[in-house]
C-alpha positions in Angstrom: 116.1 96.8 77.6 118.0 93.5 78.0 117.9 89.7 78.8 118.3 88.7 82.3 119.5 85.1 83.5 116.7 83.0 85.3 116.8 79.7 86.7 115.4 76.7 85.4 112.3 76.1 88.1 111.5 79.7 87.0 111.5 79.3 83.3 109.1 76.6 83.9 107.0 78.2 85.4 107.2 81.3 83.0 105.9 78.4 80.4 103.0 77.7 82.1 102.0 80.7 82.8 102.5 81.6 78.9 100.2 78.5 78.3 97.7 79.3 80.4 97.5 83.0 78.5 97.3 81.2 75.6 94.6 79.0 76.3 92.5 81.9 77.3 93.2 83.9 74.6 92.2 80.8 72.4 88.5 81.3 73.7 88.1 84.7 73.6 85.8 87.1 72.2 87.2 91.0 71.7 85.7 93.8 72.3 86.2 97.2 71.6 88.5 98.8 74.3 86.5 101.1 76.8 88.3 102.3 79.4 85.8 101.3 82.7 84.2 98.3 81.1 85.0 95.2 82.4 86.5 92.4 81.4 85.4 88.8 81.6 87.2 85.9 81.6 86.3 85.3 77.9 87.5 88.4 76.4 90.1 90.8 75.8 91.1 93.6 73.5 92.7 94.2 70.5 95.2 96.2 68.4 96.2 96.0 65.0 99.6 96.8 64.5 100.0 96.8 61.3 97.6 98.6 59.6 96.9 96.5 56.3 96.3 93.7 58.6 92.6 92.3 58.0 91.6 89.4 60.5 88.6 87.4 58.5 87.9 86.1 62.4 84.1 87.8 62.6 84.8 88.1 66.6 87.5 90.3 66.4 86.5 93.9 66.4 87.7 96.8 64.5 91.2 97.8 65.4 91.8 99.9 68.5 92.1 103.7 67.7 95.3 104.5 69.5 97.2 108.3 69.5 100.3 109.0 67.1 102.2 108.8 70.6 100.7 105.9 71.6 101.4 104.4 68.3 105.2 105.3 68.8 105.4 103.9 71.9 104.3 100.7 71.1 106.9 100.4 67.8 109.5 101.4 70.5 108.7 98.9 72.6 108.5 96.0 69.9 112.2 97.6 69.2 113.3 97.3 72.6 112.8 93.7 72.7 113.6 92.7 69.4 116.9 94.3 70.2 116.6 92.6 73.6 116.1 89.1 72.0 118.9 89.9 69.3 121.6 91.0 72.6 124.1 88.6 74.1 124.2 90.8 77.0 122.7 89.9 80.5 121.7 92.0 83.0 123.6 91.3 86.1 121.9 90.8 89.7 123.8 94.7 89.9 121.9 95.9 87.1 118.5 94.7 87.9 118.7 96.1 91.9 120.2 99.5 90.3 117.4 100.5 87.4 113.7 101.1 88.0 112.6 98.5 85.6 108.8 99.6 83.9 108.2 96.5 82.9 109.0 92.9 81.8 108.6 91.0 78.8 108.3 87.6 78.6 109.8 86.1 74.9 108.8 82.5 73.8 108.5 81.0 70.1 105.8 78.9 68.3 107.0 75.9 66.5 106.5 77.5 63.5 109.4 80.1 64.8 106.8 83.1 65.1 107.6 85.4 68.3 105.2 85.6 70.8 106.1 88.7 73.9 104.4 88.5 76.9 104.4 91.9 78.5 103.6 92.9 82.5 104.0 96.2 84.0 106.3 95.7 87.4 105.4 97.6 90.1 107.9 96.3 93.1 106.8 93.5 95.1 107.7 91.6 98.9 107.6 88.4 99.3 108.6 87.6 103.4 108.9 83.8 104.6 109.8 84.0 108.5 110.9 87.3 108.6 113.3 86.7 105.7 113.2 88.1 102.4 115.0 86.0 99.1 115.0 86.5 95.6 116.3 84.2 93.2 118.7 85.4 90.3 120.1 82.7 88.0 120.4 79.5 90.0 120.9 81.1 93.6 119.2 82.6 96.3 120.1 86.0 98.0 118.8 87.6 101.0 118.0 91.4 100.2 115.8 94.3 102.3 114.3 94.7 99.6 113.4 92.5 96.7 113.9 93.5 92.9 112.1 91.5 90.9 108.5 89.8 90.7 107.1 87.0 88.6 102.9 87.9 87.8 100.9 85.1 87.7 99.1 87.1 84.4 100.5 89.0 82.2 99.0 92.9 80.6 99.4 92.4 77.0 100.4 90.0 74.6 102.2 90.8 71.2 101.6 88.3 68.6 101.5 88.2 64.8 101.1 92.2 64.4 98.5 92.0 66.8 98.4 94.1 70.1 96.2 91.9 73.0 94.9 93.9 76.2 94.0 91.9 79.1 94.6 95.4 81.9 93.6 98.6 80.4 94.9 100.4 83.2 98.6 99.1 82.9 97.9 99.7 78.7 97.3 103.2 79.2 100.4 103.7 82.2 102.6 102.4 79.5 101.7 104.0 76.3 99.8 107.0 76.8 101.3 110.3 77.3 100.3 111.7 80.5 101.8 115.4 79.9 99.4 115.8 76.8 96.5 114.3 78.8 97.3 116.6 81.4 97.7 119.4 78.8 94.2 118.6 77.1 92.7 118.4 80.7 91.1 122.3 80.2 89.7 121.3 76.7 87.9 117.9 78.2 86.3 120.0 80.9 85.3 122.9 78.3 83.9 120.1 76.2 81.9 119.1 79.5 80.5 121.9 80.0 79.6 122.8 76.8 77.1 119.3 76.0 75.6 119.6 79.4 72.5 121.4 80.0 73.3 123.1 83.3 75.9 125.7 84.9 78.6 125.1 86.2 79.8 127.8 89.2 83.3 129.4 88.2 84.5 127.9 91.7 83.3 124.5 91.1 85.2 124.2 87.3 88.5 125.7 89.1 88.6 122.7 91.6 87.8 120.5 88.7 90.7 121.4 86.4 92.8 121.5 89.8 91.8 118.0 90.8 92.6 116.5 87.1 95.6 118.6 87.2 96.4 116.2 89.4 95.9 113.2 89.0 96.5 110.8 85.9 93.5 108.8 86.7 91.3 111.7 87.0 92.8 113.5 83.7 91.5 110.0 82.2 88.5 110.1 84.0 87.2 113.7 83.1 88.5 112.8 79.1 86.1 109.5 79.3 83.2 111.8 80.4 84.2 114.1 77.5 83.5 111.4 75.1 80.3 110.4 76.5 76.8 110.5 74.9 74.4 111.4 76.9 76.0 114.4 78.6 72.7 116.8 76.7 71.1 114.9 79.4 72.1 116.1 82.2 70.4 118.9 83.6 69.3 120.3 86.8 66.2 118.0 87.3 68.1 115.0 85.7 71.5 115.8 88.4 69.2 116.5 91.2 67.7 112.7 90.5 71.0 111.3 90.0 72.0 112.8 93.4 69.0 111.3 95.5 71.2 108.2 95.4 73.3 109.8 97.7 72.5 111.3 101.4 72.4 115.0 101.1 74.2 115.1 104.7 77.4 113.7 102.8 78.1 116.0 100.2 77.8 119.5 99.4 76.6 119.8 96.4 74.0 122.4 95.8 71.9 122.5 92.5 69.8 125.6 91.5 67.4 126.5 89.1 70.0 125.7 85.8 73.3 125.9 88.2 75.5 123.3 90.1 77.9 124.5 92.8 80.5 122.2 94.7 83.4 122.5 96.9 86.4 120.9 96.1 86.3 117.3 98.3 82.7 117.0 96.1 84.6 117.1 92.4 84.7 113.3 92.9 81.4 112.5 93.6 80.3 114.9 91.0 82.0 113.2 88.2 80.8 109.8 88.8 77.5 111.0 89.3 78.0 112.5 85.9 79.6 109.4 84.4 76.6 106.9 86.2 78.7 105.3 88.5 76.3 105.8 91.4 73.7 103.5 92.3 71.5 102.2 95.4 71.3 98.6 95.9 68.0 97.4 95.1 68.5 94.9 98.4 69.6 96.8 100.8 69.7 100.3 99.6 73.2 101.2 100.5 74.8 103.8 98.3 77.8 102.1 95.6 79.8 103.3 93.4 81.0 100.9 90.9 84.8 101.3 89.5 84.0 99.7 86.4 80.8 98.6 84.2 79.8 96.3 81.3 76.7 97.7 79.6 74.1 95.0 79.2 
């Protein structure tokens, strides 16, 4: 990780967009991170980095629980960019085209000297004006195929203070969790599954399960939330069968016995968030949803 020349109009705007993440984070209540709720405006999560560190602000919650991994990559990432900010080096225009770049991180300083890191995850970017494509780098503009760099008008997490802030739990997860021991932990999820609820599941149906999480990050994290969950003694054939009456029959093939569930493989996704409550009919108009997120009320 190193520093990278910007022009002035850009570091500008790089302020404001700092200020304006500071101003929300000013107002805001934190939660405890949950990995589908969502997010208002008022809130983000928290992580305490240092472990002795005790916030006497009542609104803060208890710290995040994070892995040993996760924990690691987080104190290599406050490395990389304390070694960034200590570098004279700069990335040339070269460099940044070159190197698939994770992320970005955004450094600024308090008046009382105390580092604040701004952090986004990049994911590529276009940006076309009359069928041209520019990027600027230092105080220039270059026409590229492709451009290399995007500014994001919010940022993922903030580093302040010891203290870890989460505004998009998706990117949090991309960047510290460690997919091959998710995917690795994938059969003991499912086996945790199946042992809480109150109902079979066919042989076939648990194969296309552990296939589909096999492969699919999202869907390894998906199958470990429901894992976790507390009403999973719950679920049993009556219960599933209820759940299911959300849905058209015609659209899925599903089949519930007596204390048995059978699916095919295109069906492991609707069988999971039917499991994890994400189903519902619209009380208006009784269309079918599925919601990709929730806040519990």
């Amino acid at each position: 990780m190193d520093q990278i020349k910007i022009s002035a109009d850009v570091r500008s705007e790089i302020h404001q967009l700092a200020g304006v993440a500071l101003d929300r984070l000013a107002g805001s209540s934190f939660p405890l991170l949950n990995e589908t709720q969502i997010l208002e405006d008022d809130e983000c999560f928290v992580k305490a980095l240092d472990p002795e560190w005790n916030e006497p602000n009542t609104n803060i919650a208890e710290p995040l629980e994070l892995t040993r991994k996760e924990d690691e990559s987080v104190a290599s990432l406050l490395y990389a960019v304390s070694d960034a900010i200590r570098s004279t080096g700069r990335l040339s225009l070269e460099d940044v085209k070159n190197k698939n770049h994770t992320f970005y991180a955004v450094v600024a300083e308090t008046k009382s000297d105390d580092k604040v890191v701004f952090i986004k995850r990049q994911r590529g970017f276009k940006v076309a004006t009359k069928g041209r494509i520019f990027t600027r780098y230092a105080d220039g503009l270059q026409k590229l195929e492709e451009p290399i760099f995007g500014l994001a008008y919010d940022f993922d997490l903030m580093i302040y203070q010891n203290i870890l802030y989460v505004w998009n739990v998706d990117n949090y997860f991309a960047l510290f969790s460690d997919v091959e021991e998710l995917q690795k932990a994938v059969p003991a999820f499912i086996g945790e599954i199946i042992g809480r609820i109150t109902i079979s599941v066919a042989p076939s149906a648990l194969a296309y399960l552990a296939l589909s999480a096999a492969g699919s990050t999202r869907r390894a994290q998906q199958v470990r939330r429901i894992s976790k969950s507390e009403w999973l003694h719950l679920i049993t054939a009556k219960s599933l069968g209820e759940a299911l009456k959300e849905v058209d029959a015609s659209a899925h093939g599903i089949a519930i016995g007596d204390n048995n569930v059978c699916f095919d493989e295109k069906d492991v996704e609707l069988f999971l968030n039917t499991v994890e409550q994400r189903i519902y009919r619209g009380k208006f108009d009784g269309m079918t949803r599925q919601s990709q997120a929730h806040k519990t009320i």
